[in-house]
C-alpha positions as CSV (number, residue, x, y, z in Angstrom):
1,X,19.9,20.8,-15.2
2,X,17.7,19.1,-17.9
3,X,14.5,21.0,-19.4
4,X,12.3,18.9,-18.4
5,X,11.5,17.3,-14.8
6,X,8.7,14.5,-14.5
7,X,6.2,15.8,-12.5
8,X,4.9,13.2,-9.5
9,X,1.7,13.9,-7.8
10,X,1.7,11.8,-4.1
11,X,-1.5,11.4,-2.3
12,X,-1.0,9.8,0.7
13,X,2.4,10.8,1.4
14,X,2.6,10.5,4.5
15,X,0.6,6.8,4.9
16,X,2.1,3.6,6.1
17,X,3.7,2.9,2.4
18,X,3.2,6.2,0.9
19,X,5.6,7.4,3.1
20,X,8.3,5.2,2.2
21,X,7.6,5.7,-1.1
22,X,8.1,9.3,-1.0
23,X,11.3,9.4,0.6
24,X,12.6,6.7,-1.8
25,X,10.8,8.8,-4.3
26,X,13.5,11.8,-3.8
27,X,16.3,9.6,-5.0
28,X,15.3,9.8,-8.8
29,X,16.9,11.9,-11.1
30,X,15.2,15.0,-12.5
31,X,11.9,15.0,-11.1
32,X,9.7,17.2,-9.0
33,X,7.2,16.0,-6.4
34,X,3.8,17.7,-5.0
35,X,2.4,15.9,-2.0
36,X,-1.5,16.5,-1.7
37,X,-1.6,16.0,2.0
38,X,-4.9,16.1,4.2
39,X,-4.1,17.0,7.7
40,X,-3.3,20.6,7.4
41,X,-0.7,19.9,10.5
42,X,0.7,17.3,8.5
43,X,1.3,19.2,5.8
44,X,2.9,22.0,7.8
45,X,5.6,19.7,9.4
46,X,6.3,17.9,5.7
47,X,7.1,21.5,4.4
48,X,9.4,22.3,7.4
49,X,11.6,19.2,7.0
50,X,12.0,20.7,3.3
51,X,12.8,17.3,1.6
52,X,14.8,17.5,-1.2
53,X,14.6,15.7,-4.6
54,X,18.0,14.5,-6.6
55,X,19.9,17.5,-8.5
56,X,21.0,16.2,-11.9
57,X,24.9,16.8,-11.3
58,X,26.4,14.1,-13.8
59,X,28.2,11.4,-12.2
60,X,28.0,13.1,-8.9
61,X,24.3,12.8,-8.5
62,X,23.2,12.8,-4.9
63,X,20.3,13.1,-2.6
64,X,20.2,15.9,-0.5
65,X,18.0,15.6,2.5
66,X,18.0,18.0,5.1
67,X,15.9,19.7,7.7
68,X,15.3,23.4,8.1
69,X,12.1,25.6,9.9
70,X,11.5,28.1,6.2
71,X,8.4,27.1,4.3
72,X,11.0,28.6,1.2
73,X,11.9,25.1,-0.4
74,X,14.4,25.5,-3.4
75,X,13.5,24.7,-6.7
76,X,14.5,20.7,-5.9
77,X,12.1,20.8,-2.9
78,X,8.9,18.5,-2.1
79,X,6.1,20.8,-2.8
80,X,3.3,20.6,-0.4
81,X,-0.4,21.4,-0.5
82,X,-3.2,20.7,1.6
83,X,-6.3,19.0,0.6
84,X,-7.8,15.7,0.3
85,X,-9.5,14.3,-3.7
86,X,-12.6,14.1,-1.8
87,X,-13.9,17.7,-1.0
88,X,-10.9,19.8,-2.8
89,X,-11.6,19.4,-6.3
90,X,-10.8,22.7,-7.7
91,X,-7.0,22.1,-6.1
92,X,-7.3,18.1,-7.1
93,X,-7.5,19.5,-10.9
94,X,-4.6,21.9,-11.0
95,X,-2.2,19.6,-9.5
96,X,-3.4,16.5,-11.9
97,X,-3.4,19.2,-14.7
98,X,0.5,19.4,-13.8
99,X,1.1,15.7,-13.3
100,X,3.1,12.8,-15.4
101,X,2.8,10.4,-12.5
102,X,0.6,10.3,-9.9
103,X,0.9,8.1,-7.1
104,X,-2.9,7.6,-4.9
105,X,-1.8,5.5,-1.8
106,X,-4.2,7.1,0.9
107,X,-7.2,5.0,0.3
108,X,-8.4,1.7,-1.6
109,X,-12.1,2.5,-0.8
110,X,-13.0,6.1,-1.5
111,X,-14.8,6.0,-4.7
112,X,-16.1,9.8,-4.6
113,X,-12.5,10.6,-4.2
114,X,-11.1,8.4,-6.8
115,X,-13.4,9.4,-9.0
116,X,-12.4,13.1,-8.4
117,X,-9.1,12.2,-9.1
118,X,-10.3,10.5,-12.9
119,X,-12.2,13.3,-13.2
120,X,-9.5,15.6,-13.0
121,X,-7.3,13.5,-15.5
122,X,-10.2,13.6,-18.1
123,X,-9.6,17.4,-18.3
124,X,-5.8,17.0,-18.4
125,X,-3.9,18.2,-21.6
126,X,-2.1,15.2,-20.4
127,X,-2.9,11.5,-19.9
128,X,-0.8,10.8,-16.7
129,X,0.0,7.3,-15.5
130,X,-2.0,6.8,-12.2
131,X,-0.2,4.2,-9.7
132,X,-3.5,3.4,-7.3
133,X,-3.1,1.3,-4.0
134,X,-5.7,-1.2,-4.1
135,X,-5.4,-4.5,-2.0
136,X,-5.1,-8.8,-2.0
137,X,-8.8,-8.7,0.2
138,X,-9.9,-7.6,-3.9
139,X,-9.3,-11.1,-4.4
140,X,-11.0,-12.7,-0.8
141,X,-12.9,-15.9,-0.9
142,X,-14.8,-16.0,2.4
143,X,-13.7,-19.8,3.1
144,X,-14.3,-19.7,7.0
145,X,-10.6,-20.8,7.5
146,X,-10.7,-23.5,5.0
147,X,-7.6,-23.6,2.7
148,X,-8.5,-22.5,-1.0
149,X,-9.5,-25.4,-3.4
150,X,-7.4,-23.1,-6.0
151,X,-4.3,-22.2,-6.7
152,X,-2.8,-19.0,-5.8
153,X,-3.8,-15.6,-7.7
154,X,-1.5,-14.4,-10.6
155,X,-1.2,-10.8,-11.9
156,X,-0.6,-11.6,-15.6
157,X,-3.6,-13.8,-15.5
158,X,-6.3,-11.5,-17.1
159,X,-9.2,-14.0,-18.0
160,X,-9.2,-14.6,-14.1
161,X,-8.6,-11.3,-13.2
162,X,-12.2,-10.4,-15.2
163,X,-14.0,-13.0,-12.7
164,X,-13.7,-10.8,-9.6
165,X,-16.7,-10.1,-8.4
166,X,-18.3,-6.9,-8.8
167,X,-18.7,-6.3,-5.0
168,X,-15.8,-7.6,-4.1
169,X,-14.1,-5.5,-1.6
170,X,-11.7,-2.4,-3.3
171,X,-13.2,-3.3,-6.8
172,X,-15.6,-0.2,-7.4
173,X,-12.5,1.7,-7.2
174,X,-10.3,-0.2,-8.8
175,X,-12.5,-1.1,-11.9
176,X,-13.2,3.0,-12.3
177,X,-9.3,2.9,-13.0
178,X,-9.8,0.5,-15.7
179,X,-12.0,1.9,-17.4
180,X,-10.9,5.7,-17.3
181,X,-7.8,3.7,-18.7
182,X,-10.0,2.0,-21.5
183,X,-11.4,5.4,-22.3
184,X,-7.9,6.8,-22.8
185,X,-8.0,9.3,-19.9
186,X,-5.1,7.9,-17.7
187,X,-3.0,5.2,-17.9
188,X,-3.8,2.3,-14.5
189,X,-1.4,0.4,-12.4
190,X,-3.3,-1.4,-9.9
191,X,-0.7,-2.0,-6.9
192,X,-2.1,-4.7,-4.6
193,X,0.2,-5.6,-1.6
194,X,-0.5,-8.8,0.6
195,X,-0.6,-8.4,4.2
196,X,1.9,-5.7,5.3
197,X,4.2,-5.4,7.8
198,X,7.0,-4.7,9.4
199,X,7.9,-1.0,10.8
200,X,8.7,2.1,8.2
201,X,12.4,4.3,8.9
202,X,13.4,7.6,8.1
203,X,12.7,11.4,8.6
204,X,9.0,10.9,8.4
205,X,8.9,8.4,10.7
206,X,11.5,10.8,12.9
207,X,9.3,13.6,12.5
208,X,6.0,11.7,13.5
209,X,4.5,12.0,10.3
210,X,4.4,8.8,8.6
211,X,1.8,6.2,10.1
212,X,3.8,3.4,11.3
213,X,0.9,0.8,11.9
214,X,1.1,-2.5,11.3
215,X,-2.8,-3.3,9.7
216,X,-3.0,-6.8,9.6
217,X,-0.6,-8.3,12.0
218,X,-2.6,-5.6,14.8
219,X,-6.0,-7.3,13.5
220,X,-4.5,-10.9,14.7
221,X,-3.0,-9.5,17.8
222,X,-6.7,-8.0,18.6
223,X,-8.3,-11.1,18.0
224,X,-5.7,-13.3,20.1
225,X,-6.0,-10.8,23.1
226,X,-10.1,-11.1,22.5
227,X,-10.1,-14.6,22.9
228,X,-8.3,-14.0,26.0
229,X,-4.7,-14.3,24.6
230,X,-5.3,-17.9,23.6
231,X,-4.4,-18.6,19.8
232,X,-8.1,-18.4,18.1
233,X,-9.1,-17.6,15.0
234,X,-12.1,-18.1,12.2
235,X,-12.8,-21.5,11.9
236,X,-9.6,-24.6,11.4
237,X,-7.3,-21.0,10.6
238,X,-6.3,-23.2,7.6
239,X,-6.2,-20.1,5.0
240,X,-3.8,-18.5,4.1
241,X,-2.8,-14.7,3.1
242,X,0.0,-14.0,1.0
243,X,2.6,-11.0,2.8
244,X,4.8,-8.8,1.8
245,X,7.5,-6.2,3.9
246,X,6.9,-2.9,4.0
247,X,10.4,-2.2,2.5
248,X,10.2,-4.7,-0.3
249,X,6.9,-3.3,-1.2
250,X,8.2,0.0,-1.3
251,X,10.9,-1.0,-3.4
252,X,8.1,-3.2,-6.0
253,X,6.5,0.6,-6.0
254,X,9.8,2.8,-7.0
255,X,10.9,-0.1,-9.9
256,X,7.4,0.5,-11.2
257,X,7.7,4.0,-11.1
258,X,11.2,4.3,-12.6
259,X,9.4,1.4,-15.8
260,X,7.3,4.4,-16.4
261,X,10.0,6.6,-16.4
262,X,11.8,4.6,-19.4
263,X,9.8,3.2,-21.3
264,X,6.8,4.8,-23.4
265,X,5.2,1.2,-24.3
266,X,4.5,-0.2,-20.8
267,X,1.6,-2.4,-20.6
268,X,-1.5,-0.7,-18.2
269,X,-4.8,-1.4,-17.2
270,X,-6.1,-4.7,-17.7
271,X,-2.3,-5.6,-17.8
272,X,-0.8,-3.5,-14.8
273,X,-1.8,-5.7,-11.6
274,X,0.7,-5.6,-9.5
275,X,0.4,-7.8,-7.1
276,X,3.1,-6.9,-4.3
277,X,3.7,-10.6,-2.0
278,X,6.3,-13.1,-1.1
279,X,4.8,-16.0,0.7
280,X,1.8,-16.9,2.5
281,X,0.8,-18.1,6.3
282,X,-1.8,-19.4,7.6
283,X,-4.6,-17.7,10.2
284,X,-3.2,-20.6,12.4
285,X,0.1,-19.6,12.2
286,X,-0.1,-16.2,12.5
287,X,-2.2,-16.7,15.9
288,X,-0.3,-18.8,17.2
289,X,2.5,-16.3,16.6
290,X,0.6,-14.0,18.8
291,X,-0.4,-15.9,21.6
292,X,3.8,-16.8,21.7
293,X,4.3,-13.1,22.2
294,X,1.5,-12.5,24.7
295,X,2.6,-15.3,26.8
296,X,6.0,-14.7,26.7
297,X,7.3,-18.2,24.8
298,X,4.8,-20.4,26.3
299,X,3.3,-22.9,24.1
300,X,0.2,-22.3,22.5
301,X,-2.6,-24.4,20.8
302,X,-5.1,-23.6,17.9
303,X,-8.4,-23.3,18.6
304,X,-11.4,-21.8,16.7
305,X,-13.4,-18.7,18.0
306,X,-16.5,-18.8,20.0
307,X,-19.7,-17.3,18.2
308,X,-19.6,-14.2,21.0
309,X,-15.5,-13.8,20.6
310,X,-16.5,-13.6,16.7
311,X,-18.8,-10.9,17.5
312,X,-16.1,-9.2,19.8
313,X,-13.2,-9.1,17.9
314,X,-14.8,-8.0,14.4
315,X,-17.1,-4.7,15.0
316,X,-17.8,-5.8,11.3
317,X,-19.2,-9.2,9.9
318,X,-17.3,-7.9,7.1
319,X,-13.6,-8.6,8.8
320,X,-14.8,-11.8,10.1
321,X,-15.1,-13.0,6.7
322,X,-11.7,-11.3,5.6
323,X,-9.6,-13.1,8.3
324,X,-11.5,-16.7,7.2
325,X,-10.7,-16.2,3.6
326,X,-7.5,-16.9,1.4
327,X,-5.9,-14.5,-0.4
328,X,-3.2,-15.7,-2.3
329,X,-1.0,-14.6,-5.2
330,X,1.9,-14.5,-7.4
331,X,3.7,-11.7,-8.1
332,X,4.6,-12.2,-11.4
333,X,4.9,-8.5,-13.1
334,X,7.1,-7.3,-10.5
335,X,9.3,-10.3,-10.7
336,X,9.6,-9.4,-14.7
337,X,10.9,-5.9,-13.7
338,X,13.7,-7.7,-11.4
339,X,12.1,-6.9,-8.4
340,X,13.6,-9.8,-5.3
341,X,12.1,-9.3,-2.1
342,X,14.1,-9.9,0.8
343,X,11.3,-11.1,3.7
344,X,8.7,-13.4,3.9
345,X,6.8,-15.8,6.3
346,X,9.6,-16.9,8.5
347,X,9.9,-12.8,9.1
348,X,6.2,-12.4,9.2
349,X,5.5,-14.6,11.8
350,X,8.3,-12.9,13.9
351,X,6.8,-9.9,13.6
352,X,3.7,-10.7,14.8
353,X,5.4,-12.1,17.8
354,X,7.3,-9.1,18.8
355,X,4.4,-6.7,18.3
356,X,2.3,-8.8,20.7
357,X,5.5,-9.0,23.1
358,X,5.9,-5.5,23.2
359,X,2.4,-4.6,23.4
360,X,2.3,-6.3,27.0
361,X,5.4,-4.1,28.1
């Protein structure tokens, strides 16, 4: 077994892609992973299924997955601790202390705990590589369902990049990232997936651990069964959101991970965007989608939301203006590093369809 493992810090292990991360996670060679998990249930179960990381074994390296009831992992185990980078700094700082890599999927819009987390890398000995899940509504335009007069974002396009707007939605976080990476403390990789969907496998799912909802396509089917199942949306629906499959984001996340991995010169901050997306539909589409599944096939016709179903379906002015706006963009990085996703619209759309089938079984 080498000297040296890579140490890999997961928060939000056990989230809709931080989940599939992880598992995917135990398939590379010679590291160790700690999962900082909240929910001290959570983290109880996560130890019990005693995940196992790859054993450097020459040609005959292999994953070893298995469950067992001892909290006693073996040295190849997923170590698990509870705590969350908002209110358990003094735990936060010794696991970052011991961190190469840390991957921060549990939330795009906790600044106090992000700023925990940078906090803690500023008193590393190291400067590890911080992987934060941020999101395409960073890049929202508010268009009232009016397609976007631009073309579609792109992740090696920095000029642009500097133009989003201060306030824009996930940006406090993200641009506390940037500049802990300008100031030398960390190195940033700003992941941004599209709208994601499509259901998560494997033992945390099995275990009931991993959340398994569906964010945006369940925001449409609300909206659909708000207006009464009818397919409505924000304005003519003509904007458009790019996607992306849970899987084949996963799969963007691990290639970026194993980059780091090899090679000491990768580009960071201002150049590692990541944008995580193959495809775009409309608002249109995707309600029409739903209203298909609702009504079991029958056709459907667009039509915009009344001012009192607007009010209904969005507890929040703020998602109103998120479902009217474009958010479009190229994934251009991940493409660089090989990265071929596998589903797009055509796959979206039918997934939208089959959540709102089976939601009236």
């Amino acid at each position: 077994m080498p000297a040296h493992k890579t140490n890999i810090l997961f928060i939000g292990a056990t989230g809709y892609l931080g989940g599939s991360i992880l598992l995917k996670a135990l398939a590379l060679p010679d590291v160790s992973i700690t999962a900082f998990v909240r929910n001290a249930d959570k983290a109880e179960k996560l130890r019990e299924l005693d995940l196992q990381t790859t054993v450097s074994v020459g040609w005959a390296q292999r994953l070893v997955g298995r469950f067992k009831k001892s909290r006693c992992s073996s040295d190849a185990g997923v170590k698990v601790v509870v705590g969350s980078p908002n209110t358990d700094t003094e735990a936060l700082e010794k696991l970052v202390a011991q961190a190469d890599i840390i991957i921060d999927a549990y939330s795009a819009d906790d600044l106090p705990g992000s700023k925990n987390i940078i906090e803690a890398a500023t008193k590393s000995s190291k400067r590890p590589h911080v992987i934060h899940f941020t999101g395409l509504a960073v890049i929202v335009d508010n268009a009232g369902g009016q397609p976007s007069k631009f073309p579609a974002w792109d992740d090696t396009d920095i000029p642009r990049l500097r133009t989003i707007p201060a306030q824009a939605l996930h940006n406090d976080v993200d641009q506390e990232f940037l500049k802990a990476d300008e100031q030398g403390h960390l190195y940033s990789y700003l992941f941004a997936p599209g709208a994601v969907f499509g259901q998560p496998s494997g033992a945390l799912v099995d275990a009931g651990l991993q959340t398994a909802s569906e964010f945006f396509p369940d925001l449409v089917l609300g909206i659909v069964k708000t207006a009464g199942g009818d397919a409505a949306g924000v304005g003519e629906g003509l904007n458009a959101f790019s996607v992306v499959h849970v899987d084949d984001a996963t799969d963007l996340a691990i290639l970026l991970v194993k980059k780091i991995l090899s090679d000491k010169g990768f580009s960071h901050g201002w150049d590692g965007y990541y944008f995580a997306s193959n495809g775009s539909v409309t608002l249109k589409d995707m309600v029409l989608a739903a209203s298909n599944g609702l009504k079991k096939g029958q056709a459907a016709e667009y039509r915009a939301l009344t001012a009192d179903e607007i009010s209904k379906a969005f507890p929040h002015p703020l998602f109103a203006e998120i479902v009217g706006s474009n958010a479009e963009a190229e994934p251009t990085r991940g493409k660089a590093l090989g990265w071929s996703p596998k589903k797009g619209p055509v796959e979206y759309l039918e997934a939208v369809t089959l959540l709102a089938s089976k939601s009236q079984a």
